[in-house]
C-alpha positions as CSV (number, residue, x, y, z in Angstrom):
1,X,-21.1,18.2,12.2
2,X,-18.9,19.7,14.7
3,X,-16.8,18.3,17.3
4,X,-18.9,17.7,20.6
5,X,-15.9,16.3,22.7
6,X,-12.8,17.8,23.7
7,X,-10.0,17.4,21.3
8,X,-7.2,14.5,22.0
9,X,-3.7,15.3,21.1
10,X,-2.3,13.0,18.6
11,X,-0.6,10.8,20.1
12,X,2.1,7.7,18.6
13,X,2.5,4.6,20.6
14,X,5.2,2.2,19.8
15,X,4.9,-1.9,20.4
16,X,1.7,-2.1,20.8
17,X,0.2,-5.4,20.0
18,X,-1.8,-6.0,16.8
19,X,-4.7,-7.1,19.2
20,X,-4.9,-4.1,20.9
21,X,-4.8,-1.9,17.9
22,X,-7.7,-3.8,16.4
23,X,-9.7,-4.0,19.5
24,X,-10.1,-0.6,20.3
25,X,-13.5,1.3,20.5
26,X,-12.5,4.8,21.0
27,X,-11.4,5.0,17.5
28,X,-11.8,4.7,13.8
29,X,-9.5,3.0,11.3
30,X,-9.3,2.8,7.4
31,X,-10.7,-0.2,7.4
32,X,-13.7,0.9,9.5
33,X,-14.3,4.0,7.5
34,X,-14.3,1.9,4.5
35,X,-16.7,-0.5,6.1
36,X,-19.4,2.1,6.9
37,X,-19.6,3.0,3.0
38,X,-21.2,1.3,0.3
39,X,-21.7,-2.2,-0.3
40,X,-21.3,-1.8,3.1
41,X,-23.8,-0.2,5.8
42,X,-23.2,1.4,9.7
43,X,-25.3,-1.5,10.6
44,X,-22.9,-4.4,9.3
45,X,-20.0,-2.2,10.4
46,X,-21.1,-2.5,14.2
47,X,-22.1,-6.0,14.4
48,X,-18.5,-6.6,12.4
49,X,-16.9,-4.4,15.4
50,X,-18.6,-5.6,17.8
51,X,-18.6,-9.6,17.1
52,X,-14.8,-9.7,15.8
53,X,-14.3,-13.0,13.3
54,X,-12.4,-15.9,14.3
55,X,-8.8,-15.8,12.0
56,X,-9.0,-16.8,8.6
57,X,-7.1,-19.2,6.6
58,X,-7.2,-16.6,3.9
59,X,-5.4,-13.9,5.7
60,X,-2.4,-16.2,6.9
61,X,-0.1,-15.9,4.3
62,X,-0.2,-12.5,4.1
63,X,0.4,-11.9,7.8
64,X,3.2,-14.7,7.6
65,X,4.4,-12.2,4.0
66,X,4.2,-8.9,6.9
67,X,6.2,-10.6,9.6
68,X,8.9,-11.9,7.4
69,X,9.5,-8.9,5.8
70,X,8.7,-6.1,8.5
71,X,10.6,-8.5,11.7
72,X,7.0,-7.9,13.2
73,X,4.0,-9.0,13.5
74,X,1.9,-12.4,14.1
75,X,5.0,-15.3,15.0
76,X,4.9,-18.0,12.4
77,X,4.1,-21.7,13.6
78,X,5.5,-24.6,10.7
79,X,2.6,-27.6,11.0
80,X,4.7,-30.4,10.1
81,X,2.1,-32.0,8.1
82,X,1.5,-32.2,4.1
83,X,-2.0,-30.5,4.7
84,X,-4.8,-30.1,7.6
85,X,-6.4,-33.6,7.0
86,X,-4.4,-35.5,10.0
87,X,-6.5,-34.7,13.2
88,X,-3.6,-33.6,15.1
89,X,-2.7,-31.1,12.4
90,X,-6.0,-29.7,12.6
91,X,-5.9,-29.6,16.5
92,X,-2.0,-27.6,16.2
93,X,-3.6,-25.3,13.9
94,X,-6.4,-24.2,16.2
95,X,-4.0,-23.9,19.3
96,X,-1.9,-21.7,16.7
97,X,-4.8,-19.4,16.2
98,X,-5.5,-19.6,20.3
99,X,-1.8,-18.0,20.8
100,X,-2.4,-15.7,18.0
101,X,0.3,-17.1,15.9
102,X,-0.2,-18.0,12.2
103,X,0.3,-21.8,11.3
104,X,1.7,-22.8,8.2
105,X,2.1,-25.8,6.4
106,X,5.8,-26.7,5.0
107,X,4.8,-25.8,1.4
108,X,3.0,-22.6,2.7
109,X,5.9,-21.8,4.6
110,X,8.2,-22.1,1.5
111,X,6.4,-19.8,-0.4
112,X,6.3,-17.5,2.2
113,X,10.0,-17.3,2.4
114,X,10.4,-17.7,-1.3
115,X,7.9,-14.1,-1.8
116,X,9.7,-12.2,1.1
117,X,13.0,-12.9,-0.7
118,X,12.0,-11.9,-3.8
119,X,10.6,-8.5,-1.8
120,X,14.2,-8.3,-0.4
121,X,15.7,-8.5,-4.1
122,X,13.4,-5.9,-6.1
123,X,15.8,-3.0,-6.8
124,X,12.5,-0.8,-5.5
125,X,10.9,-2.6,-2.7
126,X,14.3,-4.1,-1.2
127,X,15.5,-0.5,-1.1
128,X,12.0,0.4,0.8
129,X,11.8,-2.2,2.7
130,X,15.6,-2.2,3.8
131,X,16.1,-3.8,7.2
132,X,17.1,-0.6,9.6
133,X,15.8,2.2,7.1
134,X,12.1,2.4,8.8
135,X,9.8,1.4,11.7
136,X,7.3,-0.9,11.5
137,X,3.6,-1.0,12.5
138,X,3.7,1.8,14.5
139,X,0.6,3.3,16.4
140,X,-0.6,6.6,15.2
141,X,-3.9,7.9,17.1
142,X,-5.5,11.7,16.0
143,X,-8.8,13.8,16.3
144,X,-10.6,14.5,12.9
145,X,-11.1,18.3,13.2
146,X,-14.0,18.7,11.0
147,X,-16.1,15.9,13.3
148,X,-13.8,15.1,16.4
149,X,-14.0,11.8,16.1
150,X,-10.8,10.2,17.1
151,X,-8.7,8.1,13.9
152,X,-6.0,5.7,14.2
153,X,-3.4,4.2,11.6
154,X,-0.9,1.5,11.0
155,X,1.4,1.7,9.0
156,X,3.2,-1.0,7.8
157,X,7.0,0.5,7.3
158,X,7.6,4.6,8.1
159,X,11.0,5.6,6.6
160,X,11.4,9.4,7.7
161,X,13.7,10.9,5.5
162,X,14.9,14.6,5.2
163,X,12.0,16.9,4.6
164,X,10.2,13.5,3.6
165,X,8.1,10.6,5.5
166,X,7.5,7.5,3.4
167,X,4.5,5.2,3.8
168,X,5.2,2.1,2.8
169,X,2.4,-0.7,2.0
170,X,2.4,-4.2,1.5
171,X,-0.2,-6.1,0.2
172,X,0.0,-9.6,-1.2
173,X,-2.3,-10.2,-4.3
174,X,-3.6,-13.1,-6.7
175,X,-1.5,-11.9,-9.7
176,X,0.5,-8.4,-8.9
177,X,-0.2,-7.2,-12.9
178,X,-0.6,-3.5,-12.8
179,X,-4.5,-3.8,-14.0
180,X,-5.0,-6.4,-11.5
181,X,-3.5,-3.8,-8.7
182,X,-5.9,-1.2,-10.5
183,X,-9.0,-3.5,-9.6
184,X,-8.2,-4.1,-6.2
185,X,-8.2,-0.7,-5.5
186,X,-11.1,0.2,-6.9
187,X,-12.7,-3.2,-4.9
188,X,-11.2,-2.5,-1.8
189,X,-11.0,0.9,-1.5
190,X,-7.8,0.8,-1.2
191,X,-7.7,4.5,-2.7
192,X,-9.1,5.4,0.8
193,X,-6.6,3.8,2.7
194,X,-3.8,5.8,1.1
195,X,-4.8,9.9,2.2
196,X,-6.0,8.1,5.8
197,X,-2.8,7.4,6.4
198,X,-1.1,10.4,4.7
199,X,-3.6,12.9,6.6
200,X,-2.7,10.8,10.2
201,X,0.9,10.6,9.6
202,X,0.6,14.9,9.1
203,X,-1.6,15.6,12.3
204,X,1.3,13.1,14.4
205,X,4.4,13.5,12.6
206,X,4.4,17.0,11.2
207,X,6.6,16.3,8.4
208,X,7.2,18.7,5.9
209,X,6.0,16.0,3.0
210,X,4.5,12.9,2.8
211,X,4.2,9.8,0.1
212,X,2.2,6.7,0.2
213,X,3.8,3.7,-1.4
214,X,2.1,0.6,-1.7
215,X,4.0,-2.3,-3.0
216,X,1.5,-5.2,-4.3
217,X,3.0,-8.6,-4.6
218,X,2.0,-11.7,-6.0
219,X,1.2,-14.9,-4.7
220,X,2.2,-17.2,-7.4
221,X,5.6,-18.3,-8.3
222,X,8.0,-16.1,-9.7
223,X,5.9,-13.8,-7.1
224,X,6.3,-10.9,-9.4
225,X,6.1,-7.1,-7.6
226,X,4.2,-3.8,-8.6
227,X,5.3,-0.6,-6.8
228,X,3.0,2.3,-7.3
229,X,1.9,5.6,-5.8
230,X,-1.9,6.8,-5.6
231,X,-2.8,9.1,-8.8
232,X,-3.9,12.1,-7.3
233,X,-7.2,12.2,-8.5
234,X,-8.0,9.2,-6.9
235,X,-6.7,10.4,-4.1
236,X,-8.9,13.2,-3.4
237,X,-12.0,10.8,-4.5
238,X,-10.9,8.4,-1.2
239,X,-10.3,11.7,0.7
240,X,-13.8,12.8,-0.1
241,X,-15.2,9.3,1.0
242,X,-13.1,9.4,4.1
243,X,-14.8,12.6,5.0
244,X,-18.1,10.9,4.4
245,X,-17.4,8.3,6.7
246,X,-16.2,10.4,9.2
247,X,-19.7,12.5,9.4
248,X,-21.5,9.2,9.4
249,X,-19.3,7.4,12.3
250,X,-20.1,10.8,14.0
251,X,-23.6,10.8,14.0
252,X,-23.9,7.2,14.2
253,X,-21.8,7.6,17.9
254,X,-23.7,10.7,19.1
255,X,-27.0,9.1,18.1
256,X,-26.4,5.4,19.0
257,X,-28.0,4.3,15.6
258,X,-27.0,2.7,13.0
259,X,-28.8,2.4,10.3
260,X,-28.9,-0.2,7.1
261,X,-28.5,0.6,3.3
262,X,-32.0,2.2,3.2
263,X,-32.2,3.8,6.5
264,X,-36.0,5.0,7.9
265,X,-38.5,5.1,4.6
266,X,-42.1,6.2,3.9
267,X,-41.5,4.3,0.4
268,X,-40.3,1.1,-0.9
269,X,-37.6,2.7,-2.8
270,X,-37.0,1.2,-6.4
271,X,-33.9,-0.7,-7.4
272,X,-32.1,-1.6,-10.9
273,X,-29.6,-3.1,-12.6
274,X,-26.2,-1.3,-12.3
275,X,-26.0,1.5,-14.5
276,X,-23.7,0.5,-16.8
277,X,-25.7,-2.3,-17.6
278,X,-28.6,-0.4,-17.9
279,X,-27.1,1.7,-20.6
280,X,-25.8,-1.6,-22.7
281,X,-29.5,-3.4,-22.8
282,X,-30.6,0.1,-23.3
283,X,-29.3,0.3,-26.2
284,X,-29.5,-3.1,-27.9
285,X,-33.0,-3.4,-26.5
286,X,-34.9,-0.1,-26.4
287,X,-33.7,1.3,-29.5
């Protein structure tokens, strides 16, 4: 599909709230092109966009984890309560969320500052994420050539060096060991994520190279940290599926239609178990 609309000029808007980043219609994220693929569907994607969830308790630590260690982000409210049980804890929380803050309890706080120290004292990730070296959360918007649908990006810390721009991502994970990191990549296609953002930061930046950094780390005690770049292969694989996504958003927009897992059928399609469970029973069952 070719572009229909008249190309935007990338553009990079610093300071703009979370809120509004999110919110915006006129363009795609990572997130949102990971959303239109498999186990997700264009369908579940628009009904996500369109009917945005209230904040999760999940997600607060690791916002708390961003604003400690970036100096941006959500502000951080302490509930001065051992847990959520008291009713007026429960009602502080909620007017938290109203503000758009993240509420944490003392302990949860604790560990929050206990994981962004031990960011700060990594010989890797301190270095990256050194207070003055980068910018943080900065607004990068850009027109997909191939499709012209507009793209947008966040990165969580831009360090631009001489002749190089560093991506740096933090994530905070269950356990941070290296084949745990492996898994959530492959679970949330995370390996998507990563040439996104390197293909954005090119079309806005123009630098003459760019790495993608992320830097996993954990959320139990001693809140041990992984540092790793993308393997290349991978890399092409989440380009690939970026470029999928793309020609679906498109043709989703231009059509207004957005279609399930199965789309329009003729036939009940069959289904099985997944393949590599097919192959095992295969062969202890069939042989």
């Amino acid at each position: 599909m070719t572009a229909t609309v008249e190309v935007e000029a990338p553009q990079i808007i610093d300071g703009l709230p979370a809120d509004e980043y999110h919110a915006d219609r006129t363009s795609i994220s990572s997130s949102g092109l990971r959303a239109l693929l498999a186990p997700g569907c264009p369908a579940q994607f628009k009904y996500d966009r369109d009917n945005p969830q209230a904040p999760k308790k999940e997600f607060d630590l690791g916002n708390a984890v961003h604003a400690e260690v970036l100096g941006e982000g959500h502000d951080i409210v302490e509930i001065e309560y051992p847990d959520y049980r008291p009713g007026v804890a429960q009602v502080a929380r909620r007017e938290a969320y109203a503000a758009g803050k993240v509420p944490l309890l003392p302990k949860e706080k604790l560990q929050v500052d206990a994981m962004a120290a031990a960011i700060r004292q990594h010989p890797v990730a301190g270095a990256l994420f050194a207070p003055g070296s980068g910018v943080a959360e900065r607004s990068l918007y850009w027109t997909d050539p191939a499709t012209g649908v507009r793209c947008r990006a966040r990165p969580d810390w831009l360090k631009e060096l001489p002749g190089l721009t560093l991506c740096v991502d933090l994530k905070t994970i269950r356990a941070s060991d290296p084949e745990t990191v492996s898994r959530a990549i492959r679970e949330h296609a995370y390996h998507q994520q990563d040439p996104h953002y390197i293909d954005g930061i090119t079309a806005v930046l123009q630098p003459e190279d760019v790495r993608f950094i992320f830097v996993f780390v954990s959320k139990q005690a001693p809140y041990l940290i992984t540092v790793r770049e993308l393997t290349d292969q991978d890399r092409d694989i989440g380009r690939a599926r970026n470029q999928r996504a793309l020609r679906i958003y498109a043709e989703c927009t231009a059509n207004d239609t957005w279609p399930d897992w199965t789309g329009p059928i003729t036939e009940i399609p069959q289904i099985g178990m997944p393949t590599w469970d097919t192959l095992r029973q295969t062969e202890e069952y069939l042989k």
